[in-house]
C-alpha positions in Angstrom: 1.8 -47.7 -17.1 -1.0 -46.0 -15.5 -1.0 -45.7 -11.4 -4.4 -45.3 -9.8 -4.2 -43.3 -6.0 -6.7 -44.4 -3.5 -8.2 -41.6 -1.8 -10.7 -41.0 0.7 -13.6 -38.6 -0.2 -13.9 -35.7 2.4 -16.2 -33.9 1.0 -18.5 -33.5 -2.2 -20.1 -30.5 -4.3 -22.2 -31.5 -7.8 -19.5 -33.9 -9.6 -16.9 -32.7 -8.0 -15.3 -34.0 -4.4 -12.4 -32.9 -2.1 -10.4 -36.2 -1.3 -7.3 -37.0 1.3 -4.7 -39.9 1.0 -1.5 -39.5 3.4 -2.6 -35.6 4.6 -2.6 -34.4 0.8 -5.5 -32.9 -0.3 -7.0 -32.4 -4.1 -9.7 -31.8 -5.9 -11.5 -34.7 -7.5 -14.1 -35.1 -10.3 -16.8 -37.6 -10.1 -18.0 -37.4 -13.1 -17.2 -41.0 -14.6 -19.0 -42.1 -11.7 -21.8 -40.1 -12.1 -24.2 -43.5 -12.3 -23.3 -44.8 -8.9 -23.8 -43.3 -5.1 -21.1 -42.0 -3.2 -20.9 -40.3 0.0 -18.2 -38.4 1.7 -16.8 -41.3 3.5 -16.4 -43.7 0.1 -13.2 -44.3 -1.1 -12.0 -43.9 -5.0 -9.5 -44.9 -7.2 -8.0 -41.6 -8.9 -5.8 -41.2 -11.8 -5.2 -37.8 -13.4 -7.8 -36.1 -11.2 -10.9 -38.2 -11.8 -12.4 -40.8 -10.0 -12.2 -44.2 -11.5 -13.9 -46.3 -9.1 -15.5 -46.8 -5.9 -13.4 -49.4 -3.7 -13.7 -50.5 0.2 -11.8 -49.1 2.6 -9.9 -52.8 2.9 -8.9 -52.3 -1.0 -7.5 -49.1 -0.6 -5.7 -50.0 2.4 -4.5 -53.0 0.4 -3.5 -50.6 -2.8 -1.8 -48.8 -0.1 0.6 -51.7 1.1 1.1 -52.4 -2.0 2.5 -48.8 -3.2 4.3 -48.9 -0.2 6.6 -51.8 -0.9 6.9 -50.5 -4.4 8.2 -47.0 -2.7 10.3 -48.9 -0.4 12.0 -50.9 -3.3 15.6 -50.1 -3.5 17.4 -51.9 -6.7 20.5 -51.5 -5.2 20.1 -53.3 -2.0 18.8 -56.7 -4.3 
């Protein structure tokens, strides 16, 4: 299974962008979405350091929610 990390681009040098979810911090590559316009600002799908996809801030919020259940699963208490 492959798990995509919504992150918020903070900043943005050639294909390469700094991006934040929950305080962390990493270094990004842009390069599969070199075809589209993104800003600092834009939000991205990322999966093994590169960017997958541009999303709304409402999907990644909603990606979010949904990790977060998944986190809070315990099999024991069901």
């Amino acid at each position: 299974m492959c798990l995509g990390i919504p992150m918020k681009i903070v900043s943005i040098e050639g294909y390469n962008a700094r991006c934040e979810a929950r305080g962390v911090m990493r270094e990004v590559s842009l390069f599969m979405l070199q075809d589209e316009l993104i800003t600092a600002g834009d939000y991205v799908m990322v999966h093994v350091g590169y960017a997958l996809q541009k999303m709304t801030e409402q999907e990644a919020r909603s990606s979010w929610e949904l990790l977060d259940e998944l986190l809070a699963y315990d099999p024991d208490v069901h």
